[in-house]
TIVO-94097 format. One line per 4 residues: number of its first residue (from 0); their letters; for each residue y, x, z of C-alpha. Coordinates in nm, 2 decimals, padded with zeros to 4 digits. Layout:
# TIVO-94097
NUM) a) Y/X/Z  ...
This chain:
# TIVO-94097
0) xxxx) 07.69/10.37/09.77  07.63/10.02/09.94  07.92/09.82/09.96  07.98/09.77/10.32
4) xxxx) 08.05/09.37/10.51  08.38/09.25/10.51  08.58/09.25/10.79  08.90/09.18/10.81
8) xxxx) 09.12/09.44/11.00  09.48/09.33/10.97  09.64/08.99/11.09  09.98/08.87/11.09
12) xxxx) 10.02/08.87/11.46  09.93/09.24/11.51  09.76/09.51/11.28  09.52/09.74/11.35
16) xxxx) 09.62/10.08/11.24  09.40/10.36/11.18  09.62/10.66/11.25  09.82/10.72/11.58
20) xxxx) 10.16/10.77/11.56  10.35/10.98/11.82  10.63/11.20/11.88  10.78/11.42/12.18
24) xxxx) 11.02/11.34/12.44  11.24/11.05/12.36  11.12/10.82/12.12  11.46/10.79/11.93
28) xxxx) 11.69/11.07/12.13  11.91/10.82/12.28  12.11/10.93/12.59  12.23/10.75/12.86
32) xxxx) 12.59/10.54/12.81  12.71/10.33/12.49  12.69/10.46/12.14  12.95/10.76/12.02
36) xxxx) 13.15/10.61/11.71  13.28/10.86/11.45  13.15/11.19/11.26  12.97/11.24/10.89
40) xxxx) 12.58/11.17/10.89  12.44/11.43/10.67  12.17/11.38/10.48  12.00/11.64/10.24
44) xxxx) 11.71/11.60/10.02  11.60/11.67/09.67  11.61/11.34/09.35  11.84/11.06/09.28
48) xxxx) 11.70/10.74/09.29  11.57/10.61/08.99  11.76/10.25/09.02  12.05/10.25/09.26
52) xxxx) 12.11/09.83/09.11  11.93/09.61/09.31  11.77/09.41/09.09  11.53/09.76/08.99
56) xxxx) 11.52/09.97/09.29  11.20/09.99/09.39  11.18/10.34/09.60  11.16/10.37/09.91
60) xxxx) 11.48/10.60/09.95  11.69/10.30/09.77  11.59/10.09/10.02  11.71/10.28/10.29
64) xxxx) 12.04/10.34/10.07  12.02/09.95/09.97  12.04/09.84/10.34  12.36/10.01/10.44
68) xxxx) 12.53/09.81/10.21  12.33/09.50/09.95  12.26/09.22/10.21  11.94/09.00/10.13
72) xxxx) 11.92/08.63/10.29  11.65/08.79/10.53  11.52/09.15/10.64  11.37/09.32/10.90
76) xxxx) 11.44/09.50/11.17  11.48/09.91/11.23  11.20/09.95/11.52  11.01/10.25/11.65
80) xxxx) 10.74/09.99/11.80  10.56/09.92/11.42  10.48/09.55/11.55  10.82/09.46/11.60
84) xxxx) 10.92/09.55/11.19  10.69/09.32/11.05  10.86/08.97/11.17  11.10/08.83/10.95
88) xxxx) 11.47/08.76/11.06  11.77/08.58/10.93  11.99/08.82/10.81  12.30/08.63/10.57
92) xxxx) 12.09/08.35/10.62  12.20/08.15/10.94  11.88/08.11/11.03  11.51/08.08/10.97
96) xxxx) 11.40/07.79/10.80  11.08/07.58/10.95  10.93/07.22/10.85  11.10/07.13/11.21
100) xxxx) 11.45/07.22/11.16  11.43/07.08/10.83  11.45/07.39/10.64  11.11/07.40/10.48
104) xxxx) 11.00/07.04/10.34  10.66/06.84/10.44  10.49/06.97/10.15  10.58/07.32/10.16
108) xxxx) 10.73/07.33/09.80  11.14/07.32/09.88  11.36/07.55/10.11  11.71/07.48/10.21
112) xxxx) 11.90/07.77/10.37  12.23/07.73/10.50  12.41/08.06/10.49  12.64/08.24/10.83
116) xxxx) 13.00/08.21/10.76  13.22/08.54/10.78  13.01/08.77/10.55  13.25/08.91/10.32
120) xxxx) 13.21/09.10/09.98  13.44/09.45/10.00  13.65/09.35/09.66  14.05/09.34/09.69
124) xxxx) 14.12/09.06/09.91  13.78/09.05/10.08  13.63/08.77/09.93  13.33/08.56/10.14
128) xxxx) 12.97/08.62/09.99  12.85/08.27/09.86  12.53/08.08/09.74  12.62/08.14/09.38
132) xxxx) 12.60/08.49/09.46  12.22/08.47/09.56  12.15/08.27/09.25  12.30/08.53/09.06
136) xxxx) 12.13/08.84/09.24  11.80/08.65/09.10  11.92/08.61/08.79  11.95/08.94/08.70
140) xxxx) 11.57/09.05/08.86  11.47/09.01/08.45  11.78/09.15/08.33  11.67/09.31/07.97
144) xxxx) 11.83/09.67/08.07  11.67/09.74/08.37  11.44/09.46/08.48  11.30/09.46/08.85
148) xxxx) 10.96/09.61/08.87  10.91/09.27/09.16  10.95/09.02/08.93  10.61/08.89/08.93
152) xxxx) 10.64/08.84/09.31  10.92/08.54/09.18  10.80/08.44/08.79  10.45/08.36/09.02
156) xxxx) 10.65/08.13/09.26  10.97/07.96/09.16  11.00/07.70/08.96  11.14/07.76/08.59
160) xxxx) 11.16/08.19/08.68  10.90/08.23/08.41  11.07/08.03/08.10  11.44/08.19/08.24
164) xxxx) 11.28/08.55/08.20  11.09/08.53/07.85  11.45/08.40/07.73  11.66/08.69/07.89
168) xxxx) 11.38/08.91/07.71  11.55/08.86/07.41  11.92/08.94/07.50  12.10/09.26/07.33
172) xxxx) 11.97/09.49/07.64  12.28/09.73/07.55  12.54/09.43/07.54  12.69/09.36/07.89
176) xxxx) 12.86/09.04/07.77  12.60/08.90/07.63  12.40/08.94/07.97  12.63/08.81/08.16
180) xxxx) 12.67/08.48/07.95  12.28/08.40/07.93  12.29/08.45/08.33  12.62/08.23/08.35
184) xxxx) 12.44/07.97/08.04  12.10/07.93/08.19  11.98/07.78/08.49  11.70/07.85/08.72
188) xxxx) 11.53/07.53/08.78  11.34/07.66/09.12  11.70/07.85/09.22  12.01/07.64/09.28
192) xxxx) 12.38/07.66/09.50  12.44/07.33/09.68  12.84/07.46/09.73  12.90/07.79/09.87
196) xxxx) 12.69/07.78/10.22  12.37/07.62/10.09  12.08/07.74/09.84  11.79/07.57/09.77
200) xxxx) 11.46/07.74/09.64  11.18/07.49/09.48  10.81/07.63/09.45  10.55/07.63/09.20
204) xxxx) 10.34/07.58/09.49  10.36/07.60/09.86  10.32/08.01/09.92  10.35/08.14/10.31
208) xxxx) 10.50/08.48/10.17  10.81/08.33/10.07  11.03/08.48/10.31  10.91/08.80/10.30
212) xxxx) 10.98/08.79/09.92  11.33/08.73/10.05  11.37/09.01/10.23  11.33/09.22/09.96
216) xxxx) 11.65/09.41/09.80  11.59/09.23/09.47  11.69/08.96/09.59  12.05/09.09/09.73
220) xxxx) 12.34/08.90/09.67  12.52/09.03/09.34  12.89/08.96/09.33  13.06/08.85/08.99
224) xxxx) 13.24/09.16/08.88  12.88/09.30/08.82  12.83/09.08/08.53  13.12/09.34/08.35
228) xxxx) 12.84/09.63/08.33  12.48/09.72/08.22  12.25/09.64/08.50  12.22/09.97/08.66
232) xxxx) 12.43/10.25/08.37  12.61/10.47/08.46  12.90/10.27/08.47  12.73/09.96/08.71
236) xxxx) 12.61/10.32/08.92  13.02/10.38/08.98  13.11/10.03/09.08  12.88/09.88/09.36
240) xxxx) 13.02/09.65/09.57  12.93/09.58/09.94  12.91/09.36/10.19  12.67/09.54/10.40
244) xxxx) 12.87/09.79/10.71  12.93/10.08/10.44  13.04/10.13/10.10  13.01/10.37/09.84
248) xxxx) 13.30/10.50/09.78  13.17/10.90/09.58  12.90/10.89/09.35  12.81/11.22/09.17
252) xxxx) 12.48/11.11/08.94  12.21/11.39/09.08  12.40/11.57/09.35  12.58/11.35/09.63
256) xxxx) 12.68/10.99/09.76  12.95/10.96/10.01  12.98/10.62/10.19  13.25/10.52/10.39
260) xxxx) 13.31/10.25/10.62  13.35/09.90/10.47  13.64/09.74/10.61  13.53/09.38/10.52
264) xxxx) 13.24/09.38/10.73  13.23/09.28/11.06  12.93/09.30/11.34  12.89/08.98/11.47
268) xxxx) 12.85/08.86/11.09  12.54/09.12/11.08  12.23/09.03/11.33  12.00/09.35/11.19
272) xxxx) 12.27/09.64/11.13  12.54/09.83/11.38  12.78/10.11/11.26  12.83/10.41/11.43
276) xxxx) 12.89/10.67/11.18  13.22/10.71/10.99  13.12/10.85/10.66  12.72/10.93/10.54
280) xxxx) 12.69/11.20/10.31  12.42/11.24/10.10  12.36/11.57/09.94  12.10/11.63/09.70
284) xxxx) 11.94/11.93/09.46  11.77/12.07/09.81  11.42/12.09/09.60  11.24/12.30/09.93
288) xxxx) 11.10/12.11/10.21  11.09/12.42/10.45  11.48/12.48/10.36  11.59/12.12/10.44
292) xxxx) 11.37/12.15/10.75  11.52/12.49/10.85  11.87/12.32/10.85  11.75/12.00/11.04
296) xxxx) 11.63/12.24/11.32  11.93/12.47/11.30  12.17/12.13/11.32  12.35/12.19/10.96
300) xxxx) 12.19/11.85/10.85  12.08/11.55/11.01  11.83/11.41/10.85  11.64/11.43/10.51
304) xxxx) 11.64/11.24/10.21  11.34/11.27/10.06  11.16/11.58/10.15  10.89/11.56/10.41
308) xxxx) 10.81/11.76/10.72  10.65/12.06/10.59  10.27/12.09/10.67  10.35/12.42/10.81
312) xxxx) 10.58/12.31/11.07  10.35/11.99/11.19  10.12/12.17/11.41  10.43/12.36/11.54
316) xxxx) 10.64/12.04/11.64  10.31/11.87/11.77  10.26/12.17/12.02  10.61/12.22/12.16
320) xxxx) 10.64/11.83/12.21  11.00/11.84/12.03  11.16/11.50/12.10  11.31/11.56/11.76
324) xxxx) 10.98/11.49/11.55  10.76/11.18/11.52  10.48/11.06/11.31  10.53/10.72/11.25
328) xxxx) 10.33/10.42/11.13  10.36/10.33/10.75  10.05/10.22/10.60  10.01/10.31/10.27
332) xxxx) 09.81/10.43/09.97  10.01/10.76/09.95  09.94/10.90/09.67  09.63/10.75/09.50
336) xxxx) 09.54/10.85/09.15  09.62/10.64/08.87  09.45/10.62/08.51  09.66/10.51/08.18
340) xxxx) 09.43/10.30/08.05  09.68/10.20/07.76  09.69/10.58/07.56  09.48/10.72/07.29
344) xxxx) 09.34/11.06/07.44  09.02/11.10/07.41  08.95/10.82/07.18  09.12/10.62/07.45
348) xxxx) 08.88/10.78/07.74  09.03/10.65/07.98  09.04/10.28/07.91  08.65/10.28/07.98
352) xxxx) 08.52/10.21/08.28  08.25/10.41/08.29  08.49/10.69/08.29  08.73/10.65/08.54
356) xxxx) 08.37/10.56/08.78  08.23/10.90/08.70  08.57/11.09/08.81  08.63/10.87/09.12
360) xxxx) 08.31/11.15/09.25  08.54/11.43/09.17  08.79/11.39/09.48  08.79/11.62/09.80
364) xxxx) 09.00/11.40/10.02  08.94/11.66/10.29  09.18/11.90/10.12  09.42/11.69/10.07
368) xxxx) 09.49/11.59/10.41  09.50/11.92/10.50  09.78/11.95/10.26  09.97/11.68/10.37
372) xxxx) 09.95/11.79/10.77  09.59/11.71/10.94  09.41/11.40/11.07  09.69/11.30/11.27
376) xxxx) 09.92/11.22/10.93  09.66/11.13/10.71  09.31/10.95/10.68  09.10/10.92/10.36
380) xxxx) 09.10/10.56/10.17  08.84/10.38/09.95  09.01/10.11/09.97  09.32/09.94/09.76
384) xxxx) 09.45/09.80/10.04  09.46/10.04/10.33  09.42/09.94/10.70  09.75/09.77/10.85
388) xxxx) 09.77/09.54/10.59  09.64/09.20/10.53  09.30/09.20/10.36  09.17/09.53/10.42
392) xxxx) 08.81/09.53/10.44  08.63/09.88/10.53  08.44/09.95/10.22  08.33/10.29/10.02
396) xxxx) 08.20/10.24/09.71  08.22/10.57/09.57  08.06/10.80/09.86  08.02/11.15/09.89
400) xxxx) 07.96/11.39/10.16  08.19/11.49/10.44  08.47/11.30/10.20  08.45/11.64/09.97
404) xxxx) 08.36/11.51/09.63  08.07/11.60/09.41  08.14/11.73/09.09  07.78/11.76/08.99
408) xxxx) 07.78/11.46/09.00  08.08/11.35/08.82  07.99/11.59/08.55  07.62/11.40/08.46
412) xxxx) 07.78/11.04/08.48  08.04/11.17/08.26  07.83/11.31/08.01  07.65/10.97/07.99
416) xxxx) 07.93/10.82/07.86  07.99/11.06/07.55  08.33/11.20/07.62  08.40/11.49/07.42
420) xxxx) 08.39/11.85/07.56  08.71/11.98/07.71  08.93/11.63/07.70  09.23/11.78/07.80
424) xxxx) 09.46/11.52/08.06  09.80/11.56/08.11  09.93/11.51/08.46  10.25/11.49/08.50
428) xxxx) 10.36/11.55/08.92  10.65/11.51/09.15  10.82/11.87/09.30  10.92/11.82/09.61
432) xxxx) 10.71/11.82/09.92  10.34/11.86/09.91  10.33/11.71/09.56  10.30/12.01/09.39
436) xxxx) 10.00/12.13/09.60  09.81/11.77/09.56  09.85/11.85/09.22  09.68/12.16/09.23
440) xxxx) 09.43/12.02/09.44  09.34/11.71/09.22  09.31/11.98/08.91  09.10/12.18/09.06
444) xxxx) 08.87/11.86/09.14  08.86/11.73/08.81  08.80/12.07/08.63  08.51/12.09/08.81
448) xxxx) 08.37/11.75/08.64  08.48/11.97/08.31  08.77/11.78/08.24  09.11/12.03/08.17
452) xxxx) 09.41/11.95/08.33  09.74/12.01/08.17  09.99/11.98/08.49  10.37/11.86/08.42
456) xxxx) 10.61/11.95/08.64  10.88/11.68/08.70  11.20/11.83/08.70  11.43/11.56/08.55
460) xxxx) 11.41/11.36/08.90  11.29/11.06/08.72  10.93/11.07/08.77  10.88/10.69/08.79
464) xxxx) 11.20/10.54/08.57  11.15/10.75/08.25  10.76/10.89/08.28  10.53/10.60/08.49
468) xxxx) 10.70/10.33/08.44  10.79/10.33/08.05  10.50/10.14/07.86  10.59/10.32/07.51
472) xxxx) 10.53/10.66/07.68  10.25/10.50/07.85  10.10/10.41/07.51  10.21/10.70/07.32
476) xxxx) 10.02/10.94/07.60  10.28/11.12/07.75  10.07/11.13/08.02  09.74/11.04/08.15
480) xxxx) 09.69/11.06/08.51  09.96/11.06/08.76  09.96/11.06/09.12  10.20/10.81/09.27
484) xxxx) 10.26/10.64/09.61  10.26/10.29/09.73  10.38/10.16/10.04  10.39/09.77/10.12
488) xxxx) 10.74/09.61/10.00  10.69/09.44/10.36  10.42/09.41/10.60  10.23/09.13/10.80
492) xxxx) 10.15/08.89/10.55  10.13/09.06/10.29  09.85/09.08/10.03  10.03/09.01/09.74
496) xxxx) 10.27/09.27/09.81  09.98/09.54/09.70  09.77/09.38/09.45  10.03/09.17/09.28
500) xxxx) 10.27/09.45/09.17  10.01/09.71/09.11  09.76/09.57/08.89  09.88/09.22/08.79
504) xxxx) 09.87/09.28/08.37  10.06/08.97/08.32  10.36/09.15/08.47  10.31/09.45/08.27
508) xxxx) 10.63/09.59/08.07  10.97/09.79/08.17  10.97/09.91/08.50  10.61/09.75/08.62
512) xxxx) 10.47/09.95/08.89  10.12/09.84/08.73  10.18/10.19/08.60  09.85/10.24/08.39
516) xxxx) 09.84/09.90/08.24  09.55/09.75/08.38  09.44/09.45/08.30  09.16/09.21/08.43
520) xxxx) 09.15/08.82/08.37  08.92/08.80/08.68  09.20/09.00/08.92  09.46/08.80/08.76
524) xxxx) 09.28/08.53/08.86  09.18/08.58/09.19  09.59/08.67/09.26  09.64/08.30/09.13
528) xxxx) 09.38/08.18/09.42  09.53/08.40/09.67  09.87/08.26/09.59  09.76/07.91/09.58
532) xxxx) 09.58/07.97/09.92  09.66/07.69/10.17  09.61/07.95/10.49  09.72/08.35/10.50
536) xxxx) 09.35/08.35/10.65  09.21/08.22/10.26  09.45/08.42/10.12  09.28/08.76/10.23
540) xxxx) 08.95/08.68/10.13  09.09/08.64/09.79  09.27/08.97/09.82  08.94/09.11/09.91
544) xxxx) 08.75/09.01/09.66  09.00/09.17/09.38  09.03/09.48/09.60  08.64/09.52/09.51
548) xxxx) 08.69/09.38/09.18  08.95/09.64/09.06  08.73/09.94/09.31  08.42/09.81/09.05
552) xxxx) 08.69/09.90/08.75  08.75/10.18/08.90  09.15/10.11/08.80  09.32/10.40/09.05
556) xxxx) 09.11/10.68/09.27  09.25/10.57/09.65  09.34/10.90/09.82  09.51/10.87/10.17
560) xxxx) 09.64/10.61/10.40  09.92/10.82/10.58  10.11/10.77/10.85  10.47/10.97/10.84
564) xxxx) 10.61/11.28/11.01  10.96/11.25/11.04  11.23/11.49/11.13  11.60/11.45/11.32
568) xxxx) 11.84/11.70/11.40  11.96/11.72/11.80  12.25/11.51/11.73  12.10/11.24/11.58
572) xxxx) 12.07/10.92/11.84  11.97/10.57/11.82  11.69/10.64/11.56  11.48/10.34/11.42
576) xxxx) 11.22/10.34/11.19  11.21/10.16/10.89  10.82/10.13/10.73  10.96/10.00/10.44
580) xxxx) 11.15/10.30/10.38  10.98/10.56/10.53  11.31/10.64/10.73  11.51/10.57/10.97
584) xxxx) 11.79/10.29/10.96  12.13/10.49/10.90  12.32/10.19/11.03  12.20/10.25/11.35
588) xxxx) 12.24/10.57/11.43  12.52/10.73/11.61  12.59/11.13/11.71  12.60/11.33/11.98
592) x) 12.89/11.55/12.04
């Protein structure tokens, strides 16, 4: 295949998408007059999240959880117009620092953010959220218990993150106390509290991102009474603290959260959330997708978790125009096959190159977006960096017809590279949704190259916490090829935000989401250029050229960029999307009678 010219397809400004998003009737099911207060938003779906602390969530069902009540100095807002999600917004922050308000020095190296007055933690008295509690929420992103897949995004860009982390690495990971005194003991050099309404950030070197990097839920204040628990146990998991417009106030580990109202919050403290509801229950163990859909259409739930809109019901809702569905914009690479280039099967197989190249032939993308609900959800991806995100370039590398694979030809590269007759490759695969049937799919692919699959149905719920993203299991070959997903931790500019976290090897450990270990000085090094860029524009073309660089490796097999169908009972009003996690923003909905 001829690698095709670069163009660049996303801008900061406005992105070019390559699938259409739509839905029936009105966009968000608001009716006329002011917002109904009261009732119980339900919500029913299948997992718990892997990391509810967040200093390791990394899902996107935390961070629709995370935002109701962890507030970051910045966010985003809930939108069903894609454009107007991207720009960045002050959120405890009082306001968005530039060069001419004085916020962001001449050289692009120090940020001084004054925080809003009145945000309050939920703890008995209320108590106000302060700098110090932003400098500790950073802290703990390289806690030793449950470190934050993100933290290359800050090690890469704040002054002294890298020397605080490598020293936490070596803290008793089981001892809370001794945690909490390295935290309270060490300092941050590029992270410091000027009193309680100022924090100011010094940078390695100027980086445009920053304030996206801020927006993310890692870096959510943490109040002091979290320094009494493991980072993320069971125990931390029964004490969050808010100071977002709900708390959690029932917790059942694997079957329900209940969160109440926070009484310390108030709205006119809060420029990105509302509160309508009175309780949100969130009910889990639901493991069907055409059940939970059943009882959104039949009004016995509201809205789901983390179960999709069934592919039978797309073409359905599509037809009748029910104002109740929508496909809406997230681009993504979702799923995309990844390799564990760290284990031993197959005389380590799949750490050669040559290998993974000859199975990226084996892939019918055509089946697989019928599984996942047509053309209009899903469009096949070459790329690492799908359209609607900055970088993308239009490039195929590994062709074949009509999108449908050809084994034949997988089968002769692969025999050029001596493999051994019948490697067998475990594949370990999500339950819910169409996961199951993408695993079928991709098994019947690669069995055609002659490769067995052993499939591995995750049933524990903890498909990226205990499986993906343990590097001992990684290296000891519990499995061998997975088939995550990937959407952007934030969108605009945002390069890093998909080549950083996914195949940066310096980062690689507890919790990466560089989930097969990949490795390449030449990637690293071309992040290091993008990051060092002086212009977003520069910065691309260095994402580009490590998006061919790791397509050359042939590190992951891209799959689909989808877009997502999304489902709301009648009652449900005042719906806004949030990309970032693929659902809509519960502090803003309110319900019908």
């Amino acid at each position: 295949m001829a690698r095709e010219g670069l163009k660049v397809t996303a801008g900061l400004a406005g992105l070019a998408l390559g699938l259409t998003a739509c839905g029936g009737g009105g966009e968000d099911g608001t009716k006329a007059g002011p917002p109904r207060e009261g009732g119980t938003l339900r919500i029913i779906g299948s997992s718990d999240v892997e990391h509810l602390d967040t200093a390791s969530a990394a899902s996107t069902g935390s961070y629709g959880l995370n935002r109701t009540y962890a507030r970051t100095l910045f966010g985003t807002r809930a939108s069903n117009d894609f454009k107007e999600t991207v720009p960045v917004q002050a959120d405890v922050a009082a306001r968005i620092p530039t060069r001419e308000n004085g916020g962001i020095s001449k050289d692009g190296r120090t940020y001084t953010i004054k925080l809003r007055s009145g945000v309050s933690w939920n703890t008995r008295p209320a108590r106000p959220v302060v700098a110090a509690d932003f400098v500790r929420g950073l802290k703990r992103l390289c806690n030793p218990a449950s470190p934050s897949g993100g933290i290359g995004y800050y090690t890469s860009t704040l002054r002294g993150m890298d020397g605080y982390c490598r020293g936490f690495a070596k803290v008793n990971a089981k001892d809370a106390a001794a945690m909490a005194a390295y935290q309270n003991e060490h300092e941050i050099s590029g992270v410091k509290a000027e009193g309680d309404d100022t924090i100011v950030f010094r940078l390695k070197r100027p980086a445009s991102d920053f304030l996206n990097l801020l927006t993310l839920q890692f870096t959510a204040a943490a109040p002091r009474e979290y320094d009494e628990h493991v980072p993320d146990s069971a125990e931390f998991r029964q004490h969050t603290i808010s100071n977002g417009p709900f708390q959690i106030t029932s917790y059942r580990p694997g079957l329900s959260y209940e969160l109440t109202r926070n009484p310390a919050w108030r709205k006119e403290t809060d420029p990105l959330r509302e509160r309508h509801v009175e309780k949100i229950r969130l009910t889990l163990g639901q493991e069907s997708p055409d059940a939970v859909q059943r009882q959104l259409e039949q009004g016995t739930a509201d809205l789901s978790w983390d179960q999709p809109v069934p592919t039978t019901a797309i073409a359905r809702l599509r037809r009748s125009r029910d104002e109740r569905f929508a496909i809406r914009d997230t681009p993504s690479s979702s799923p995309y096959l990844v390799f564990n280039t760290r284990g031993r099967t197959g005389g380590g197989a799949l750490g050669r190159r040559e290998v993974r190249q000859a199975l990226q032939y084996a892939v019918d993308r055509t089946a697989l977006i019928k599984i996942v609900g047509g053309p209009e959800v899903a469009e096949p991806l070459h790329t690492i960096i799908p359209p609607g995100n900055a970088g993308h370039f239009s490039s195929n590398r590994y062709a074949t017809a009509g999108e449908s694979g050809e084994p034949a030809r997988c089968r002769l590269l692969l025999a050029r590279t001596g493999v051994p007759e019948g490697l067998t490759l475990k594949f370990p695969y999500r339950v819910q949704g169409s996961h199951k049937r993408i695993a079928e799919s991709l098994k019947e692919n690669l069995e055609g190259c002659g490769i067995k699959i052993k499939l591995i149905p995750d049933t524990g719920g903890n498909y990226y916490g205990s499986t993906l993203a343990d590097p001992a299991k990684t290296r000891e070959g519990a499995w061998d090829i997975a088939a995550p997903g990937w959407t952007p931790d934030w969108y605009g500019n945002n390069g890093r935000s998909l080549i950083q976290p996914l195949f940066d090897g310096r980062a690689y450990g507890p919790n990466s989401t560089n989930f097969g270990g990949y490795d390449s000085p030449q990637v690293n090094a071309l992040i290091d250029s993008a990051l060092t860029a002086p212009d977003p524009g520069r910065a691309a073309g260095y994402w580009q050229l490590a998006d061919q660089k790791i397509m050359e490796d042939a590190a992951i097999i891209p799959l689909l960029n989808r877009s997502f169908p999304i489902f709301r009972s009648g009652r449900v009003q005042g719906a806004r999307y949030l990309p970032t996690a693929t659902g809509y923003d519960y502090t803003r909905v309110w319900l019908a009678d």
